[in-house]
C-alpha positions as CSV (number, residue, x, y, z in Angstrom):
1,X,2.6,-12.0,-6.4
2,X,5.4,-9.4,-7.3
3,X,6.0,-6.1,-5.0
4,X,7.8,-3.0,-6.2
5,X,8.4,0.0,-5.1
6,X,6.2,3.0,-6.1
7,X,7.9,5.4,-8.4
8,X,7.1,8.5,-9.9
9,X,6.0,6.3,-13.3
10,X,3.4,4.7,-11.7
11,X,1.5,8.0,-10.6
12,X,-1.5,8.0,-13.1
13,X,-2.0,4.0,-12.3
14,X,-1.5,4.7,-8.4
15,X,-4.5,7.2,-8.7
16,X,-6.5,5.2,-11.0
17,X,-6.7,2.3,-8.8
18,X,-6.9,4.4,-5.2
19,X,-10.4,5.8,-7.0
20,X,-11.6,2.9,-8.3
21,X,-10.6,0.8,-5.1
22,X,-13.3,-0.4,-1.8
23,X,-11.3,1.6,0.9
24,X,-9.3,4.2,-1.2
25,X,-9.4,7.9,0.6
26,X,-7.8,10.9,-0.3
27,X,-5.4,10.2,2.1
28,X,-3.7,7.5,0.2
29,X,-3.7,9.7,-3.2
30,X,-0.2,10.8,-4.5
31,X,-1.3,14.0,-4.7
32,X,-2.2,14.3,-0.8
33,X,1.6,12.5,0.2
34,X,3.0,14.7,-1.9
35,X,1.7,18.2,-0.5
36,X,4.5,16.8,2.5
37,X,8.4,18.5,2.0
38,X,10.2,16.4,-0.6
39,X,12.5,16.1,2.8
40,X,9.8,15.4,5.5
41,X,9.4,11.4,4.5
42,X,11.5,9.2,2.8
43,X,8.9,7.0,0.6
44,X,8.7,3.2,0.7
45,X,5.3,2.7,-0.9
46,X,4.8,-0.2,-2.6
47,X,3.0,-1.7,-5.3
48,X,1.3,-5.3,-4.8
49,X,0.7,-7.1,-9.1
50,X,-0.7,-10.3,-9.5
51,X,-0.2,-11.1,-13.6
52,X,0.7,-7.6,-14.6
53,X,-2.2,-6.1,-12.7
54,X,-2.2,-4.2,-9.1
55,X,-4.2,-6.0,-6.1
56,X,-2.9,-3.5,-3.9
57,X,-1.0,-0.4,-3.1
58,X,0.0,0.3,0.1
59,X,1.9,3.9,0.9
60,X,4.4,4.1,3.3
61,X,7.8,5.7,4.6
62,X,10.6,4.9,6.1
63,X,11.6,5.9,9.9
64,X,13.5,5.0,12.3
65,X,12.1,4.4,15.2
66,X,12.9,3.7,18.9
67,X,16.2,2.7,17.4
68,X,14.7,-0.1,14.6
69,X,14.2,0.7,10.8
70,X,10.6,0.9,10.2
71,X,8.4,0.6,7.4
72,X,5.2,2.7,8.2
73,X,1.8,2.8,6.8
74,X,1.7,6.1,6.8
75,X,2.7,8.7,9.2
76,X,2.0,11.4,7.0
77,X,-1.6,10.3,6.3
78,X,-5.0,9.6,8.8
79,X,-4.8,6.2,7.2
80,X,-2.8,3.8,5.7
81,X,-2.7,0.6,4.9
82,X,-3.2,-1.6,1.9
83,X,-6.4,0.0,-0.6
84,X,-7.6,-2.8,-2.1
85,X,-10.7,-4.0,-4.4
86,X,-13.5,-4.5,-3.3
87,X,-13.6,-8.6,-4.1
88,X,-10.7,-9.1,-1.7
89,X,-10.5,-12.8,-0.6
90,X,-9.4,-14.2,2.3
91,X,-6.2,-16.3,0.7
92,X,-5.3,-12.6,-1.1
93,X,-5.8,-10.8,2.3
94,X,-3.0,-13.7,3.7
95,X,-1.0,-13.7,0.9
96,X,-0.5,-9.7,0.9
97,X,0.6,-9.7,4.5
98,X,3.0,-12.5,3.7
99,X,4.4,-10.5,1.1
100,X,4.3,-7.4,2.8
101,X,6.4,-9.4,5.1
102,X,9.2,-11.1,3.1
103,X,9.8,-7.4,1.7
104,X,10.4,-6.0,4.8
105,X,12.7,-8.8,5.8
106,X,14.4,-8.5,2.3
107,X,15.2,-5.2,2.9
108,X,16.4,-5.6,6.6
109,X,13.1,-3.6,8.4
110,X,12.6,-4.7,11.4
111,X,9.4,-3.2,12.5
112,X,6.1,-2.3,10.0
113,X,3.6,-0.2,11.3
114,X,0.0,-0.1,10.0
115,X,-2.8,2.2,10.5
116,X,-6.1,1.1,8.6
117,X,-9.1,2.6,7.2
118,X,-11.8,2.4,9.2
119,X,-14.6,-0.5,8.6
120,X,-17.0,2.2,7.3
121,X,-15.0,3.7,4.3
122,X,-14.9,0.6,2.3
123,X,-17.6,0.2,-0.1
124,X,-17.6,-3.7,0.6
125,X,-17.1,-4.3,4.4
126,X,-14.5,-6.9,4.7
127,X,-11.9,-7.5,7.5
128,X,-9.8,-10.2,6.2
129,X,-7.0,-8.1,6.0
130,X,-7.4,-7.7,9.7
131,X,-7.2,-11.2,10.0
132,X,-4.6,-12.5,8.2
133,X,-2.2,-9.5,10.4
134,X,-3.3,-10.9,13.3
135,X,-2.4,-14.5,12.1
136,X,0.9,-13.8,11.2
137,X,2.5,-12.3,13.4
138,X,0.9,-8.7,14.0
139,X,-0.5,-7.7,17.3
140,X,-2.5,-4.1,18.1
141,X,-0.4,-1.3,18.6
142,X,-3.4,0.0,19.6
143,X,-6.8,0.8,19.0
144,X,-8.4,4.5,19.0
145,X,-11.9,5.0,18.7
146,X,-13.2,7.2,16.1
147,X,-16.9,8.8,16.3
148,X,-19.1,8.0,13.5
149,X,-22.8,9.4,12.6
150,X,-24.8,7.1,10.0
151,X,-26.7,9.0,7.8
152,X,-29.4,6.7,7.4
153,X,-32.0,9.4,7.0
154,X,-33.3,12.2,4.4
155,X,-32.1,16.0,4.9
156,X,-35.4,16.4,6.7
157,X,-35.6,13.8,9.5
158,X,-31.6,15.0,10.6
159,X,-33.2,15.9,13.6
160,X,-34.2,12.3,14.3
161,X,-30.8,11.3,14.1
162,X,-30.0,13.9,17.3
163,X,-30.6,13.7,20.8
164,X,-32.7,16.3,22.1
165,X,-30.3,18.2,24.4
166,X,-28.3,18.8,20.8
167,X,-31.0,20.1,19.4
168,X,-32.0,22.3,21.8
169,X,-28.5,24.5,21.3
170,X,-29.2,23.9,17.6
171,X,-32.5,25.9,17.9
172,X,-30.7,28.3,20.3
173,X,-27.8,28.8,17.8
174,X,-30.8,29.8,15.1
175,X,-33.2,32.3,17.3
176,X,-29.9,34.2,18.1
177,X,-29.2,34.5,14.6
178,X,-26.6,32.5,13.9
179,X,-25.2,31.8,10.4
180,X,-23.5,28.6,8.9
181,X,-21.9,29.1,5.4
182,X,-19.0,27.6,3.1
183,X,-15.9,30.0,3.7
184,X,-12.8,30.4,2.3
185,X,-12.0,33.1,5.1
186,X,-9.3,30.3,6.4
187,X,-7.0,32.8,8.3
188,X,-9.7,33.9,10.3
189,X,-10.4,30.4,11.3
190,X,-6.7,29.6,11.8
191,X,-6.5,32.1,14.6
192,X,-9.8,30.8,16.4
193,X,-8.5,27.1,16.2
194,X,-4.9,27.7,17.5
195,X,-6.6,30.2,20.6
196,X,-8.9,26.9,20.9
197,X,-6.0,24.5,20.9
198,X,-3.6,26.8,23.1
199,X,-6.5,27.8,26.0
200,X,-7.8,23.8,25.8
201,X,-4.7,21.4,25.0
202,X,-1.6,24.2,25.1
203,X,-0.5,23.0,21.8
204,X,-0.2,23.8,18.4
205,X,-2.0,22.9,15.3
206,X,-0.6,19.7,13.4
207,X,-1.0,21.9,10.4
208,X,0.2,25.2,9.4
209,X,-2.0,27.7,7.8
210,X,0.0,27.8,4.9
211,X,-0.4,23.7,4.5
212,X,-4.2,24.0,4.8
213,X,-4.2,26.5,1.7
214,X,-2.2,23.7,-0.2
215,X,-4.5,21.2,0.9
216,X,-7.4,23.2,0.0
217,X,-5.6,24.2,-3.1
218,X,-4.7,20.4,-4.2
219,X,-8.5,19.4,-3.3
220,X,-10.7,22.2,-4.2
221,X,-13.6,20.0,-4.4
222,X,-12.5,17.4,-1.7
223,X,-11.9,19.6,1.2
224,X,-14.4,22.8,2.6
225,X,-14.1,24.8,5.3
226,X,-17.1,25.6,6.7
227,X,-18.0,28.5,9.4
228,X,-20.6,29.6,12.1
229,X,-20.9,33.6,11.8
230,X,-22.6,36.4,14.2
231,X,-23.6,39.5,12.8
232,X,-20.3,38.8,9.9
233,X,-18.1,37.8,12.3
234,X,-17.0,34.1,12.3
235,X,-17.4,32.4,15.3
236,X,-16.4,28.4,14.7
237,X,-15.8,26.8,11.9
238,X,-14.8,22.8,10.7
239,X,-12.8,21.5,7.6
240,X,-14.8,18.6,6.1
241,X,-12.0,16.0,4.1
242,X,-14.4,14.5,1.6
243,X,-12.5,11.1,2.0
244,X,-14.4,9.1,-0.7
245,X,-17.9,8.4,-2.2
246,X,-18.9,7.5,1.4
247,X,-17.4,9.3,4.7
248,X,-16.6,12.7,5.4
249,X,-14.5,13.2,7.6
250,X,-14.0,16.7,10.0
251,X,-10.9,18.0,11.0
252,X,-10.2,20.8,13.6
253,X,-13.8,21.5,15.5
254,X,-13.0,25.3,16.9
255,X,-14.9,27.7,18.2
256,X,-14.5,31.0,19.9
257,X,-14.8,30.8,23.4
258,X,-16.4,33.8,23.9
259,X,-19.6,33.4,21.5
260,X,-19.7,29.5,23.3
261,X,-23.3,30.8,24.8
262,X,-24.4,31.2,20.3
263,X,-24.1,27.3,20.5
264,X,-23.0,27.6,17.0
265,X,-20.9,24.6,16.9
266,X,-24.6,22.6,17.3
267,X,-25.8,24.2,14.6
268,X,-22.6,24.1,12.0
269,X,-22.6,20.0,12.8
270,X,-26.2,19.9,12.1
271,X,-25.8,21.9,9.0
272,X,-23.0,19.8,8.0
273,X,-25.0,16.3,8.4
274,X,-27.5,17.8,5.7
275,X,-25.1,18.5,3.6
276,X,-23.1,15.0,3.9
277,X,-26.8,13.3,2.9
278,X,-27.4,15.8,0.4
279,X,-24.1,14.5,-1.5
280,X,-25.3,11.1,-1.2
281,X,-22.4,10.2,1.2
282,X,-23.2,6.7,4.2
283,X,-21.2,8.1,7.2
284,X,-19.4,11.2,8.8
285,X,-16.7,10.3,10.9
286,X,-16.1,12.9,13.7
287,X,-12.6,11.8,14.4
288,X,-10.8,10.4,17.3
289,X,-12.3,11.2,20.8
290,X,-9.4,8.9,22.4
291,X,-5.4,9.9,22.1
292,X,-3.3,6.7,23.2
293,X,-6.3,5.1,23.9
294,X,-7.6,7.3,26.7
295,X,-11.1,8.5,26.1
296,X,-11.9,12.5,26.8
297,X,-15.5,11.1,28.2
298,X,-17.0,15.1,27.6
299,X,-15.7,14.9,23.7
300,X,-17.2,11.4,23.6
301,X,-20.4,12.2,24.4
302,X,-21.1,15.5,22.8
303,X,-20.2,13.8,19.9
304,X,-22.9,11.4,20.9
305,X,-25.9,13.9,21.1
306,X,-25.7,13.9,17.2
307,X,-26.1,10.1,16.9
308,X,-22.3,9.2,16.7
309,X,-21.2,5.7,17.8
310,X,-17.5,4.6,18.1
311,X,-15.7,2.8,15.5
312,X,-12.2,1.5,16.0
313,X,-9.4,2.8,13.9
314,X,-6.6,0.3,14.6
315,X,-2.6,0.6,14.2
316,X,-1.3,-3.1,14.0
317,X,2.3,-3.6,14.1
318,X,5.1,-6.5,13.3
319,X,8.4,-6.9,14.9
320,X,11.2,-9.0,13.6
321,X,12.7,-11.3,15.9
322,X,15.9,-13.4,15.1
């Protein structure tokens, strides 16, 4: 097994195989890491070939932190980790870690970091990679849980999938006459989600507007915004990432907290799980309802009126020691 480093050459067949791969999202695409600054990350993604041909890719940067030069998997990105095919084998899983490895001691890291695709976004479930970390030498940095709906059902039994005090506000949300459409209206959303964010959490946004209109721009097809209106006006709205032929994921839930009585957000979820089975896609992952591992217990479980269940998103991590 040879490893390189990725390099601007290797773009079309970095793509090529992130498609055509089990766990690939839009996350690790070039064209995602490179909406970042050219001076944000410094790149360190690398290329795993096995006779000429790629096994793996595996995006990351290099950081230092807590005073050690790290290799992470990637802090730019959801997910990292290696993509791989989907007939990974257990002696490949070990012997990509052990490369992994010997390239980061080669080049003096003395940390990697790894944040992994969840189970569900691989179109062959396998967690022999997860192994083999363990085994040599990786332990859990730790272990969010992520809320996940499977859409194991036809647009018309959604409400099967949904407990009945969700579905309650969703038939609220409709008598009072609200309105759930694709939007490009992004600014008007901006301002609702950084209120949200500000009167809830007091921070900002991860994202700027201005990076969400790249984003959008780069993935015209892969990312929608999609909003709750009242009489015109928008009242919540939710960015759906398209991650790959299986899971969307949402990003920023927001909703003005004046119109909360509407119960719109109900009723743009709902209209969003339709949607998801109407493309054909397995899972929509809700996101994280846990930051450093401590659960928001409210989050958690209105996320489980629509049928969501947790799923662990893991960040594994290697140290050297001399």
């Amino acid at each position: 097994m040879v490893v390189i480093q990725y390099e601007k050459k290797h773009l079309e067949e970095w793509e090529d195989f992130t498609a055509s791969s089990s766990n690939g999202t839009i996350f690790h695409t070039r064209k995602f890491l490179s909406y970042h600054p050219a001076d944000k990350f410094k790149d360190n993604s690398l290329i795993f070939r096995e006779e000429k041909k790629i096994t793996a890719i595996f995006p990351a940067i290099e950081i230092e932190r807590d005073g050690l030069r790290t290799l992470w998997s990637h802090m730019g990105a959801s997910y990292g980790g290696f993509v791989h095919k989907e007939n990974l084998g257990i002696k490949q899983a070990f012997d990509l870690t052990q490369n992994l490895i010997d390239y980061a001691l080669k080049e003096k890291f003395e940390k990697i970091v790894v944040t992994s695709v969840p189970v569900v976004y691989q179109k062959r479930y396998n967690q022999y990679l997860d192994f083999a970390f363990i085994k040599n030498g990786f332990n859990y940095l730790k272990r969010e849980v992520t809320s996940v709906i499977t859409l194991d059902t036809d647009e018309d039994n959604v409400m099967k999938l949904i407990k009945p005090e969700a579905r309650t506000s969703i038939r609220k949300a409709e008598k009072l006459g609200v309105v759930i459409k694709k939007s490009n209206d992004f600014e008007e959303y901006y301002d609702i989600l950084k209120s949200n964010l500000a009167m809830r959490h007091n921070v900002q946004p991860a994202h700027t507007l201005e990076e969400i209109l790249r984003l959008k721009e780069l993935f015209p097809q892969k990312i929608q915004l999609y909003g709750a209106y009242l009489k015109g006006k928008m009242i919540a709205g939710v960015i759906n990432f398209y991650c790959n032929d299986k899971v969307v994921l949402v990003f920023y839930i927001s909703h003005n907290q004046e119109y909360q009585q509407y119960r719109a957000v109900n009723l743009l979820f709902y209209t969003i799980m339709k949607d998801a089975i109407s493309r054909g896609l397995g899972f929509l992952d809700f996101g994280l309802f846990t930051v450093n591992m401590d659960p928001n217990w409210g989050l958690g479980k209105f996320k489980e009126s629509f049928g969501a269940r947790g799923i662990l998103r893991d960040s594994f991590q290697w140290q050297f020691t001399s």
